[in-house]
KEKE-3310 file (N, C-alpha, C; in steps of 0.2 Angstrom, whole numbers, plus 5000, padded with zeros to 4 digits):
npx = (4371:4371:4381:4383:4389:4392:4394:4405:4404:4409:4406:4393:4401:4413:4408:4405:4415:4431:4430:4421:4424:4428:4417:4407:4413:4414:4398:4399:4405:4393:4390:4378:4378:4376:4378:4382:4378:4381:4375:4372:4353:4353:4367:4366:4357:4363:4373:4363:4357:4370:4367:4370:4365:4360:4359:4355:4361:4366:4377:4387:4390:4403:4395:4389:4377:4373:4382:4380:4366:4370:4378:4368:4360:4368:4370:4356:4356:4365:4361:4348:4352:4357:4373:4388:4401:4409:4415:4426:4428:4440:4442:4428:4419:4428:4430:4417:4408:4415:4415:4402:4401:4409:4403:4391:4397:4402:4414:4426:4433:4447:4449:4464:4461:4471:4479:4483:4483:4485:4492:4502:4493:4488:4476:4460:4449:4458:4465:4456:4451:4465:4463:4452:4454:4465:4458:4446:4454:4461:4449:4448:4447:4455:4465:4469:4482:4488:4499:4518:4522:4511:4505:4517:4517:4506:4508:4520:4516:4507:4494:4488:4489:4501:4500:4487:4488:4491:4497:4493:4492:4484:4469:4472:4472:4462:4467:4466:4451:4455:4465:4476:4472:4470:4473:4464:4467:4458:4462:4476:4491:4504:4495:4491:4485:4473:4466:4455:4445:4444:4451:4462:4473:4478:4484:4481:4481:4495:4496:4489:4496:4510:4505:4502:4515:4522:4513:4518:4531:4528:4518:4506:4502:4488:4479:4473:4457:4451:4436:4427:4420:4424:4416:4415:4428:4438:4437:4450:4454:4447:4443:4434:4420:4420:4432:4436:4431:4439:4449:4446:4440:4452:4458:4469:4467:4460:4440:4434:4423:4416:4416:4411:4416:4432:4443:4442:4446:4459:4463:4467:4476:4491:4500:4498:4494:4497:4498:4501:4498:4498:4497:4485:4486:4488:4475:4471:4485:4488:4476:4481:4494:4492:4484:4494:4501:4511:4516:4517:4521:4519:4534:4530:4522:4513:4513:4525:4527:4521:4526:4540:4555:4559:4560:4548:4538:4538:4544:4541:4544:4535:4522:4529:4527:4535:4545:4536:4532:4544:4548:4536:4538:4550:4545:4534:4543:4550:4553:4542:4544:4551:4542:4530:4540:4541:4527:4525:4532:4525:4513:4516:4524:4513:4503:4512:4513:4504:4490:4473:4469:4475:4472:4458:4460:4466:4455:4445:4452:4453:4441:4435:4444:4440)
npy = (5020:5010:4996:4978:4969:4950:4941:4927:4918:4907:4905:4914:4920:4926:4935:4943:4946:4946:4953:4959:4974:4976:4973:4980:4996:4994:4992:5009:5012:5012:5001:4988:4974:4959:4945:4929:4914:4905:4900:4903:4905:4920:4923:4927:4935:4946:4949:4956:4967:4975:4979:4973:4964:4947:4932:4916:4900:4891:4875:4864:4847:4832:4824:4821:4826:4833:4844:4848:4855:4864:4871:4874:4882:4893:4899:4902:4914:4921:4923:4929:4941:4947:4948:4958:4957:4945:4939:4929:4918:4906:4887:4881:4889:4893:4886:4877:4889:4898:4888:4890:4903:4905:4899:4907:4918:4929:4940:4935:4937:4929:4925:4916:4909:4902:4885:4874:4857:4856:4852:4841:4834:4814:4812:4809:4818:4830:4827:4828:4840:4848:4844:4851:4866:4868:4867:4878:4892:4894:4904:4913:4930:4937:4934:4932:4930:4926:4924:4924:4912:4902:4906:4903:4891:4888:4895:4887:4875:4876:4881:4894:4908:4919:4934:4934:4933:4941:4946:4950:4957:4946:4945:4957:4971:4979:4991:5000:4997:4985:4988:4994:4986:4989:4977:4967:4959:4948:4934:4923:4924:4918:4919:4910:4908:4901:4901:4899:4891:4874:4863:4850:4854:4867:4867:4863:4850:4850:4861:4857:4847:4850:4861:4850:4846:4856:4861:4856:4863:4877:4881:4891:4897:4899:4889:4893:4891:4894:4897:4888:4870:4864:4854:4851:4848:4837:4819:4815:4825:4833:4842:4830:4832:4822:4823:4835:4837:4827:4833:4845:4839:4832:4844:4851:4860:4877:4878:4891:4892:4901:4916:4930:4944:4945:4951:4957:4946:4943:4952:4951:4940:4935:4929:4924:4911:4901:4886:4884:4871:4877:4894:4905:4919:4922:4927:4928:4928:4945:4951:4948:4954:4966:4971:4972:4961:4949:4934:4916:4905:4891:4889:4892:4893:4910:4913:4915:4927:4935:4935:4942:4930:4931:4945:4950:4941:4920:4909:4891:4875:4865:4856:4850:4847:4849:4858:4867:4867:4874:4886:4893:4891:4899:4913:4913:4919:4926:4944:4956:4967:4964:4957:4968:4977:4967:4967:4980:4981:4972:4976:4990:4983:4976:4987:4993:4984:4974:4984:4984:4992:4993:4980:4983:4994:4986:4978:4987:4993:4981:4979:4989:4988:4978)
npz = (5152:5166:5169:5172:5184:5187:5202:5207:5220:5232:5244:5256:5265:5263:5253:5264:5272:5268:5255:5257:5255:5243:5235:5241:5233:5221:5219:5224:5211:5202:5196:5193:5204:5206:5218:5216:5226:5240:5257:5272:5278:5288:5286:5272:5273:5280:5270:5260:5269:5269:5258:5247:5231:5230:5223:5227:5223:5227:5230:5227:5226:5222:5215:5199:5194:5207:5201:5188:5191:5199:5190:5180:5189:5192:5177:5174:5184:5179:5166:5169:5176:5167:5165:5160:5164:5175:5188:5197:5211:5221:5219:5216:5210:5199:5193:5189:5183:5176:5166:5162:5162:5147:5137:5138:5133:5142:5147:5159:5173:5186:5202:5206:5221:5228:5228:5235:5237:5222:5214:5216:5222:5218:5221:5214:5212:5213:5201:5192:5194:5189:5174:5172:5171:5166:5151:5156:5159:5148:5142:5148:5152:5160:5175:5192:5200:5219:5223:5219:5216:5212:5202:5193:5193:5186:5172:5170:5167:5157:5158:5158:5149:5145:5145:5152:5163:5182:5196:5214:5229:5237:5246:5248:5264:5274:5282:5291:5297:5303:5314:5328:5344:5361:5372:5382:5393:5396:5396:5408:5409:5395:5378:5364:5347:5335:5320:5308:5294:5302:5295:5291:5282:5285:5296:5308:5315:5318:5327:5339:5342:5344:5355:5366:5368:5373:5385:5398:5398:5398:5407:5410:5399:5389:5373:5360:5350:5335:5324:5311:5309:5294:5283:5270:5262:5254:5261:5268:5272:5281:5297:5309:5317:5330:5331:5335:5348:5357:5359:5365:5377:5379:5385:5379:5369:5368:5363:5354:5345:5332:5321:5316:5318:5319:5327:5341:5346:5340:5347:5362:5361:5363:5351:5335:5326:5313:5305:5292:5276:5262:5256:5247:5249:5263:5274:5288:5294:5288:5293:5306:5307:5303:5314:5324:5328:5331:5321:5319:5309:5293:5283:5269:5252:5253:5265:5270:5262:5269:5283:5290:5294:5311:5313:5311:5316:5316:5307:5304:5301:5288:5293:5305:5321:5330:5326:5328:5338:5346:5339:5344:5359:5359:5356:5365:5374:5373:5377:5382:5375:5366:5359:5355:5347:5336:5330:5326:5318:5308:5305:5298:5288:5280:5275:5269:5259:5256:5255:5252:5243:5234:5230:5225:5215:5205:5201:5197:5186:5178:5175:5168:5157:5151)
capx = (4368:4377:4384:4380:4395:4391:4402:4403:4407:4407:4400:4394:4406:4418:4406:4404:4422:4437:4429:4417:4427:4429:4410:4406:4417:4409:4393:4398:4405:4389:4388:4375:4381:4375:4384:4379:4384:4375:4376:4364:4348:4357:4371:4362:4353:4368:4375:4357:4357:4374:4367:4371:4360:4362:4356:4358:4364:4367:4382:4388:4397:4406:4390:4386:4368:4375:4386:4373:4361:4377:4378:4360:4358:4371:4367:4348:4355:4367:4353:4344:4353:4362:4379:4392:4406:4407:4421:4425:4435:4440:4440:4422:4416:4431:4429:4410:4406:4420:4413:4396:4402:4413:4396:4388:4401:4403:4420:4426:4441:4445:4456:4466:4466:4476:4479:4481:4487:4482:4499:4504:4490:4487:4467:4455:4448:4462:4467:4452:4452:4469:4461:4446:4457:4467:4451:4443:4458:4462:4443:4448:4450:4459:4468:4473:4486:4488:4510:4519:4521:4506:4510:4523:4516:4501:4511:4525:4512:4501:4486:4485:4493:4505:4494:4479:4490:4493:4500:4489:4493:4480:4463:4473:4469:4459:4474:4457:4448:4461:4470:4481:4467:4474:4471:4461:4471:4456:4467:4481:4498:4502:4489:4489:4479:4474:4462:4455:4443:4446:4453:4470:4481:4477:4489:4478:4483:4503:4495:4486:4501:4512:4501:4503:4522:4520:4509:4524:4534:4523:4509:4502:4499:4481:4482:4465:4456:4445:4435:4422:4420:4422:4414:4415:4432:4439:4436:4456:4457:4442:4442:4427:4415:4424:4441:4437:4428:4442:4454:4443:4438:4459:4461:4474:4466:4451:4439:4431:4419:4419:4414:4412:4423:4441:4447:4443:4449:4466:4466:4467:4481:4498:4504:4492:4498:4495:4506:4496:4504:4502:4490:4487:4490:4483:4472:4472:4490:4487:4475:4485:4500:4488:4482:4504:4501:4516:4513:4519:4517:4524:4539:4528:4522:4507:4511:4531:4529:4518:4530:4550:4555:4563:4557:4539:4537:4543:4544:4542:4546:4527:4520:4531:4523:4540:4546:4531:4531:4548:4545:4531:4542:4554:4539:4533:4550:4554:4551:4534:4544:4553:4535:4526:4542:4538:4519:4525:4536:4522:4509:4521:4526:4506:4501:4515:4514:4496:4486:4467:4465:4479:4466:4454:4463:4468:4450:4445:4455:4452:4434:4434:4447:4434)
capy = (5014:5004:4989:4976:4964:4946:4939:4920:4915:4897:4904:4921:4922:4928:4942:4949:4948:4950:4955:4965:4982:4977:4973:4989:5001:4990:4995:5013:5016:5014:4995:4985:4971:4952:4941:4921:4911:4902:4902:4902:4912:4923:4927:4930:4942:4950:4954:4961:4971:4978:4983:4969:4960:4943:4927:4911:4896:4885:4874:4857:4839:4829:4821:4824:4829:4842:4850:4852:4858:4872:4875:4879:4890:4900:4900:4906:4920:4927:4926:4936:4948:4951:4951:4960:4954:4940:4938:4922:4916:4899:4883:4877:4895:4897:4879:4875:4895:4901:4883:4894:4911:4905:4896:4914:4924:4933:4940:4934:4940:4925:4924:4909:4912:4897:4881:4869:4851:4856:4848:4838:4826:4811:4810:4809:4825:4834:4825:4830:4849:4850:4844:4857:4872:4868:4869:4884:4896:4897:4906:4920:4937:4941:4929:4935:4925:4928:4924:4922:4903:4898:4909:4901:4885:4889:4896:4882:4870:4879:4882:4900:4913:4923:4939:4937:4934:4946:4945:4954:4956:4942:4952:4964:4971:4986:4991:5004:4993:4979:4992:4991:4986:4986:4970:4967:4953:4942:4929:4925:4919:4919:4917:4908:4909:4896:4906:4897:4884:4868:4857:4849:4859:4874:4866:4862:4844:4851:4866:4851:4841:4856:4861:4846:4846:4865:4862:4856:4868:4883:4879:4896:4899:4897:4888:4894:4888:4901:4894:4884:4865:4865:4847:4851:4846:4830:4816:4815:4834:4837:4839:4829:4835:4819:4826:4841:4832:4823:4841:4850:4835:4831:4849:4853:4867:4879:4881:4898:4892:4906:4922:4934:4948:4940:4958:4955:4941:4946:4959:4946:4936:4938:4927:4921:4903:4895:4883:4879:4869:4880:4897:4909:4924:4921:4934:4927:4932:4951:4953:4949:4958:4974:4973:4972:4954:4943:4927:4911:4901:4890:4891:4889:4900:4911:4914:4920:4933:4941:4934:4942:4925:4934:4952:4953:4933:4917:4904:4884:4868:4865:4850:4848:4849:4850:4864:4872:4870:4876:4892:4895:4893:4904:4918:4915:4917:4935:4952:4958:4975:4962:4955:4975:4978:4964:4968:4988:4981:4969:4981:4993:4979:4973:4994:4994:4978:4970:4987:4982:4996:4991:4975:4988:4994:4981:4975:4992:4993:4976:4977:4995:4985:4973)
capz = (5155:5171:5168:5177:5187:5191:5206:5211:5229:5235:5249:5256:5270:5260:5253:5273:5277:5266:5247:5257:5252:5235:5232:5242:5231:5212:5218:5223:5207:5199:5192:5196:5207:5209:5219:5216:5229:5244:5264:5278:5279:5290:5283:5262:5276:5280:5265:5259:5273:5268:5250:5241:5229:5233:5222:5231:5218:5232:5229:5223:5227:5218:5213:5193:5196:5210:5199:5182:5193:5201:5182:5177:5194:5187:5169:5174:5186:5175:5159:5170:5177:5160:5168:5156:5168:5177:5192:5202:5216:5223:5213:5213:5205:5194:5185:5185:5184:5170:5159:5161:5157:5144:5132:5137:5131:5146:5150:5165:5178:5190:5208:5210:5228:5233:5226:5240:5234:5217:5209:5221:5224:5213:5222:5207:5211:5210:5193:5187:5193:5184:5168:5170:5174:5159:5146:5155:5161:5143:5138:5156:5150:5166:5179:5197:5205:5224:5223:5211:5215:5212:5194:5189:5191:5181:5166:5169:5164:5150:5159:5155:5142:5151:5143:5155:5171:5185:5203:5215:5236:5239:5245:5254:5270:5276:5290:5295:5300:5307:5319:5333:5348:5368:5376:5391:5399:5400:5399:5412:5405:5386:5374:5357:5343:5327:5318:5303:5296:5304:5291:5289:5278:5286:5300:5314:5318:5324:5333:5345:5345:5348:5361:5368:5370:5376:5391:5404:5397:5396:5411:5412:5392:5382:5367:5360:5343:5331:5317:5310:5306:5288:5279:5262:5257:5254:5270:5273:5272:5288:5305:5311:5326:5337:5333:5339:5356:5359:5359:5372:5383:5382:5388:5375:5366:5369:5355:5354:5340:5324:5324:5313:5317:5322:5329:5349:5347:5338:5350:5366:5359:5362:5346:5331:5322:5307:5304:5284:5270:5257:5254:5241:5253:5270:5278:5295:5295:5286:5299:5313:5306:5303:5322:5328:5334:5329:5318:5319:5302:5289:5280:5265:5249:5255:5271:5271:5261:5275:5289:5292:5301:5315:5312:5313:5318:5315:5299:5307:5295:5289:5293:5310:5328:5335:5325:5327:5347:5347:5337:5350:5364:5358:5357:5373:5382:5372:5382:5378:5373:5357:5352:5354:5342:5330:5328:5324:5310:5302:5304:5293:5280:5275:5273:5262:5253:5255:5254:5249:5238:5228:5224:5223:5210:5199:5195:5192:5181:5173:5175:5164:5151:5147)
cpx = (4373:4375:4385:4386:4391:4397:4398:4407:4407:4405:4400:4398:4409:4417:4405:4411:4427:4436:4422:4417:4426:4423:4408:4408:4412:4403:4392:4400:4401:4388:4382:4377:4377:4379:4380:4383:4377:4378:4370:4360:4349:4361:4371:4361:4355:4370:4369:4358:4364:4373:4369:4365:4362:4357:4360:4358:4364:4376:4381:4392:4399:4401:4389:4379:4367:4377:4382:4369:4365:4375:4372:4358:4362:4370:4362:4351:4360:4363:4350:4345:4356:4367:4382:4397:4407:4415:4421:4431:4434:4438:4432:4418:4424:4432:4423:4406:4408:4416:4406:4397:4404:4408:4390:4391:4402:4410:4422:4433:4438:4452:4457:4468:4467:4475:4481:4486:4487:4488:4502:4499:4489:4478:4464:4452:4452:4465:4461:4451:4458:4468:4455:4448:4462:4464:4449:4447:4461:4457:4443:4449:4454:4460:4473:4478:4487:4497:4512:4523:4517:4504:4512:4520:4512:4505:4517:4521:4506:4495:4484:4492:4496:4501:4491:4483:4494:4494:4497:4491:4488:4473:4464:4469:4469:4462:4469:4455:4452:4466:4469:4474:4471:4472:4469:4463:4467:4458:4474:4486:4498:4497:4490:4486:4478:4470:4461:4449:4444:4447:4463:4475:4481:4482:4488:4478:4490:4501:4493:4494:4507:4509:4502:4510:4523:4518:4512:4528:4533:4516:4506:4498:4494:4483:4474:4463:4450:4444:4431:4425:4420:4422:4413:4423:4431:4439:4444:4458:4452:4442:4434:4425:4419:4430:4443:4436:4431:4449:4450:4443:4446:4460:4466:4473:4459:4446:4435:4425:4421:4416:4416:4417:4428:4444:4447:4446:4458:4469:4467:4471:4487:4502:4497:4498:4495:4498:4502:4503:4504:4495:4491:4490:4486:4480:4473:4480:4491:4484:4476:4490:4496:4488:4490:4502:4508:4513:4519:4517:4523:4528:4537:4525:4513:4509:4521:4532:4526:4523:4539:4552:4562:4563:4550:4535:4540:4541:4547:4544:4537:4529:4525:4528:4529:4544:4541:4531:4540:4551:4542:4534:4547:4550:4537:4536:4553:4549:4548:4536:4548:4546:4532:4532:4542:4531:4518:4527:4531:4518:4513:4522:4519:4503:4506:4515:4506:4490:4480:4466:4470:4477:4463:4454:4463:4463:4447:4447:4453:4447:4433:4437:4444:4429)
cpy = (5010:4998:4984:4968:4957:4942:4931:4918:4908:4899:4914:4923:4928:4937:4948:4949:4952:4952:4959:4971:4982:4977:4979:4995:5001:4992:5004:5015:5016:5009:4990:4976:4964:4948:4935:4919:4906:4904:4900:4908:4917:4926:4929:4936:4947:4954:4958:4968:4975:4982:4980:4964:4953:4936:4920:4904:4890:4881:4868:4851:4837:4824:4825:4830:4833:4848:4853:4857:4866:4875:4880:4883:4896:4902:4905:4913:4923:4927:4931:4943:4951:4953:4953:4957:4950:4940:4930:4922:4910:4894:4881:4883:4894:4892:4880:4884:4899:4895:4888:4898:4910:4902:4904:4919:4929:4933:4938:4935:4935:4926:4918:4913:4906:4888:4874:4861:4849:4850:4842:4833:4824:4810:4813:4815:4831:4833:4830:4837:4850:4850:4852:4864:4872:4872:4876:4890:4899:4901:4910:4924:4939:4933:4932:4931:4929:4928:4924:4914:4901:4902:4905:4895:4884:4890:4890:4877:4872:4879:4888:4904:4916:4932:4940:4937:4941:4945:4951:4953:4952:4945:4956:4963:4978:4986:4998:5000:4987:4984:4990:4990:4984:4981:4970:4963:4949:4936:4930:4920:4922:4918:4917:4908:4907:4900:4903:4891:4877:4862:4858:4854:4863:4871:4864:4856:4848:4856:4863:4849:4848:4859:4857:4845:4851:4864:4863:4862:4875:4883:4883:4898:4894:4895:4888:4893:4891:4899:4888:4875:4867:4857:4848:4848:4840:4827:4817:4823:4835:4834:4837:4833:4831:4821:4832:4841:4831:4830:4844:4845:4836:4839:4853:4860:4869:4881:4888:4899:4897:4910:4927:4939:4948:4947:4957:4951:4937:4950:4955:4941:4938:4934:4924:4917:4901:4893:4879:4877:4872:4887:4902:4914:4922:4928:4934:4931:4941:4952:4955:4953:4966:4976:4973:4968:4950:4937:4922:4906:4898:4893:4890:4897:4901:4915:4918:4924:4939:4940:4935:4936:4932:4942:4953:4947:4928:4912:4898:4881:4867:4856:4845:4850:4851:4856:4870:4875:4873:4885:4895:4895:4897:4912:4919:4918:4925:4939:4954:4966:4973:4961:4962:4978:4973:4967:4975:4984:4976:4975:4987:4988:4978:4982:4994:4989:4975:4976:4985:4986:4994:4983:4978:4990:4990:4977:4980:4993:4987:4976:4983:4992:4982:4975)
cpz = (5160:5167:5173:5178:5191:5197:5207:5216:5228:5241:5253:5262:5270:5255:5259:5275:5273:5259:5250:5256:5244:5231:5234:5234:5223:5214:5220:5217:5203:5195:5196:5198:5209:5212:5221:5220:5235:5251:5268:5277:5282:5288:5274:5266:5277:5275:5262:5263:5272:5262:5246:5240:5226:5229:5226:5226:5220:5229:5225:5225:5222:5215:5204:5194:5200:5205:5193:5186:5197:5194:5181:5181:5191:5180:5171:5177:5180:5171:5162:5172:5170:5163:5162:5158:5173:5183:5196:5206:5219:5217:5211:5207:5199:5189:5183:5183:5176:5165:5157:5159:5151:5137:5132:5135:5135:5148:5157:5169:5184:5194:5208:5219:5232:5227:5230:5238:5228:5212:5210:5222:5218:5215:5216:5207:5211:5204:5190:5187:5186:5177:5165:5168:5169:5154:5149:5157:5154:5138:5145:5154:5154:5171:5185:5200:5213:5228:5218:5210:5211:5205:5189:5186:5186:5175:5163:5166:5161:5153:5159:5150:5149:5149:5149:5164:5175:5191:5208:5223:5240:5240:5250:5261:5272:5282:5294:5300:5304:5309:5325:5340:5356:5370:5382:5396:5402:5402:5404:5409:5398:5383:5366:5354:5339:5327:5310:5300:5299:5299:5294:5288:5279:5294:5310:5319:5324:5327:5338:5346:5345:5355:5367:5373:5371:5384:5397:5403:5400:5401:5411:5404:5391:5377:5364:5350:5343:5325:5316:5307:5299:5284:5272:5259:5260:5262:5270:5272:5280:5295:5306:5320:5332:5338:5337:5347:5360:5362:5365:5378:5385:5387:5384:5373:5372:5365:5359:5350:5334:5324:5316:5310:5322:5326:5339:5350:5347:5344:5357:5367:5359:5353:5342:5326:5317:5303:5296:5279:5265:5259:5246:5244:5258:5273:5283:5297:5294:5291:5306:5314:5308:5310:5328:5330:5330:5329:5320:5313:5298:5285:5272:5261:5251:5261:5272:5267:5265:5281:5288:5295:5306:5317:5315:5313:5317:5310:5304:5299:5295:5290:5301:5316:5331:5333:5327:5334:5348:5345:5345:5356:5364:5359:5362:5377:5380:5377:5378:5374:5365:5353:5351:5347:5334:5327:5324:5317:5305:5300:5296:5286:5278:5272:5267:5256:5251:5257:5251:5244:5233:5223:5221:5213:5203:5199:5193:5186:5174:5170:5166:5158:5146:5143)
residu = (UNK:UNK:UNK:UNK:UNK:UNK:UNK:UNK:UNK:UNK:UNK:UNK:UNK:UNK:UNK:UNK:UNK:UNK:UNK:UNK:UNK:UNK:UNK:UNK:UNK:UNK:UNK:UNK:UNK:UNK:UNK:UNK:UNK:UNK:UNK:UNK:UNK:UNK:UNK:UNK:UNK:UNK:UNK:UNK:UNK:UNK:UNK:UNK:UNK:UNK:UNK:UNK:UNK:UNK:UNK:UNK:UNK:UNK:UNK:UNK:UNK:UNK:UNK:UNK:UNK:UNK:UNK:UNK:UNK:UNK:UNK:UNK:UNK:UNK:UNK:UNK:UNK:UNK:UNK:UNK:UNK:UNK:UNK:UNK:UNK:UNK:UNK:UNK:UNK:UNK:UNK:UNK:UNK:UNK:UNK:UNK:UNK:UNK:UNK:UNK:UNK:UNK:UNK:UNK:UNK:UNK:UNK:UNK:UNK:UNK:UNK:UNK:UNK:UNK:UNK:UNK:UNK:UNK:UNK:UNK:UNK:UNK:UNK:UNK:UNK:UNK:UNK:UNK:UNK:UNK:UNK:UNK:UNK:UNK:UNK:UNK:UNK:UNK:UNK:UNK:UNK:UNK:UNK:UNK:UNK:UNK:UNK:UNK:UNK:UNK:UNK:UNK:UNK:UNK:UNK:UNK:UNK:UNK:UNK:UNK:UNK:UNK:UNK:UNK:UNK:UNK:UNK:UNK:UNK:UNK:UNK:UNK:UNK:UNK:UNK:UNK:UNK:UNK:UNK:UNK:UNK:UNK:UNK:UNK:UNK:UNK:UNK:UNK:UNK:UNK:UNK:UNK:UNK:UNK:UNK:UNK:UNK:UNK:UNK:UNK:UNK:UNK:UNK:UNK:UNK:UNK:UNK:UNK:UNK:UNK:UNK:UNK:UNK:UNK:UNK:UNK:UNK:UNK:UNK:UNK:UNK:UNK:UNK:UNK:UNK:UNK:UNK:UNK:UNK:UNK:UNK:UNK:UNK:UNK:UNK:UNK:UNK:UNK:UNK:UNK:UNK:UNK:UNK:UNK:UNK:UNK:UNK:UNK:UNK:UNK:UNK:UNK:UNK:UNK:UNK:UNK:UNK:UNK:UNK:UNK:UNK:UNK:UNK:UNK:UNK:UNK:UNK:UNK:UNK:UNK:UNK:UNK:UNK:UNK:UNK:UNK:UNK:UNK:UNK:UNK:UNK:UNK:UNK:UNK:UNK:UNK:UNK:UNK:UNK:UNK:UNK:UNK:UNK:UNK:UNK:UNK:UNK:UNK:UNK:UNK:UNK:UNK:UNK:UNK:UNK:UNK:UNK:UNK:UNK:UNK:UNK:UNK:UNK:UNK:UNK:UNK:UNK:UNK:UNK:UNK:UNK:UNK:UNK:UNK:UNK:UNK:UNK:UNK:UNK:UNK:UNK:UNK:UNK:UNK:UNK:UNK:UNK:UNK:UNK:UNK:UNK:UNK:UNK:UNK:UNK:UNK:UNK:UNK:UNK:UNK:UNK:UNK:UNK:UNK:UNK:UNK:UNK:UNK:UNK:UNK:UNK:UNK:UNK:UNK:UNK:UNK:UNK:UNK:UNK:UNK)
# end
């Protein structure tokens, strides 16, 4: 009799891009595959169309009466589908999701895939995450970490058994798919690249203000911006619609809007930047490494264990525009035959280090253990 795997997204994006292999592969080897989550009509559409059976749960605010009603969507879909195993990723599924598999006695395997300002902010929603994640981490059969930062901290402060935890190459990268692509030179001059939601701590304020102190310098170089508004996190974390307004009108950047598949885009760019304050593993940079484009990004955990500073890109001060612009300026000003051999050598380090199947792998495994 197949056994049937429930997943919870926070949203199905993340079922069509980077955890697209790993649901593929769960439903070829023969389990039957729910993934709870929400999105636009659109893209639910998408992933159906890919072979996935797809309930929509919708999401939740920080409203009481969002978050119950989050609960009892998932409750109902797993009761029906009778999941045996239950996966999560990101905070909103792996607190209010796990509190629910954990009353239904569903084993459950969760990613931490990043923790953000988890420890670090006193804001009342991160106090209270930390209390949640305490109570339900210790009823997780399985526990992914995406470094071993974001590990340590976990077990340094008792929120999980050192037993359930394991360190995983974040969700890898299908270096297939993300190969080397030649450039068409629609651009003239250099060409930068932010690549990411539009909030804060993903580093998009000092890529502007970098930019900004770049333009005299640098007058022929693009400083181009890829990636959705995102209004779900906290207000001092989002970029709003006018902030963005005021960056195009000024001329500074160029947005590109978001797009599905990032790869023409990669492939267009002489440099990809993301100068974030903390990740679990960044894909934006895997990606880019995979396709031999040299990163630019902080010196922060997440993000330099995929970047050689000096090797295969460069490591800025996080949270500074002026390190950041002088990094970039240093990038710009190498011989395109030093950046073609940086992008050989990332390319080479993420195959060997940040292999997908080697995610692959380690839920197979966990999932069979259970």
């Amino acid at each position: 009799m197949k056994k049937t795997l429930a997943i919870i997204e926070n949203n199905i994006l993340a079922t069509n891009s980077i955890r697209y292999k790993l649901t593929a592969v769960l439903v070829q080897k023969g389990y039957n595959v729910y993934v709870l989550t929400t999105g636009t009509e659109k893209e639910l559409q998408q992933a159906r169309d890919n072979g996935f059976a797809v309930i929509d749960v919708k999401s939740s605010s920080k409203n009481p009466a969002d978050i119950l009603q989050y609960m009892r969507n998932i409750r109902k879909a797993l009761k029906d589908t009778k999941a045996d195993v239950c996966l999560t990723f990101t905070i909103r599924p792996a607190i209010w999701g796990n509190i629910v598999t954990a009353r239904l006695k569903i084993p459950t395997i969760t990613n931490i895939t990043g923790i953000g300002p988890l420890f670090a902010s006193n804001n009342m929603v991160y106090r209270s995450a930390r209390t949640l994640y305490k109570f339900v981490l210790k009823k997780t059969a399985k526990i992914f970490f995406q470094n071993n930062d974001d590990m340590k901290l976990f077990l340094d402060n008792n929120f999980i058994k050192p037993g359930v935890a394991e360190r995983i190459p974040g969700s890898g990268i299908d270096h297939e798919y993300f190969k080397p692509i030649e450039k068409n030179s629609q651009h003239q001059g250099f060409v930068f690249l932010f690549i990411s939601r539009l909030v804060k701590d993903k580093g998009i304020g000092e890529y502007v203000a970098a930019a900004r102190l770049l333009k005299a310098v640098l007058p022929n170089a693009s400083f181009l911006v890829l990636g959705p508004l995102w209004l779900q996190n906290l207000k001092g974390n989002t970029v709003s619609q006018d902030d963005l307004d005021e960056w195009i009108k000024e001329g500074v950047v160029t947005y590109l809007g978001e797009a599905v598949d990032v790869r023409p885009f990669i492939a267009e760019a002489d440099c990809i930047v993301l100068p974030s304050y903390r990740e679990g593993t960044s894909n934006v940079l895997l990606e880019a490494a995979s396709m031999e484009r040299p990163c630019i990004t902080g010196n922060v955990t997440g993000c330099r264990e995929i970047v050689d500073d000096g090797e295969t890109g460069f490591l800025c001060e996080v949270k500074s525009a002026v390190s950041l612009a002088d990094k970039m300026k240093q990038m710009a000003l190498l011989p395109a035959e030093r950046r073609q051999e940086m992008g050989v050598k990332g390319r080479k380090k993420v195959i060997k280090e940040f292999d997908k199947q080697i995610v692959i792998d380690a839920y197979l495994k966990a999932i069979e253990k259970l």
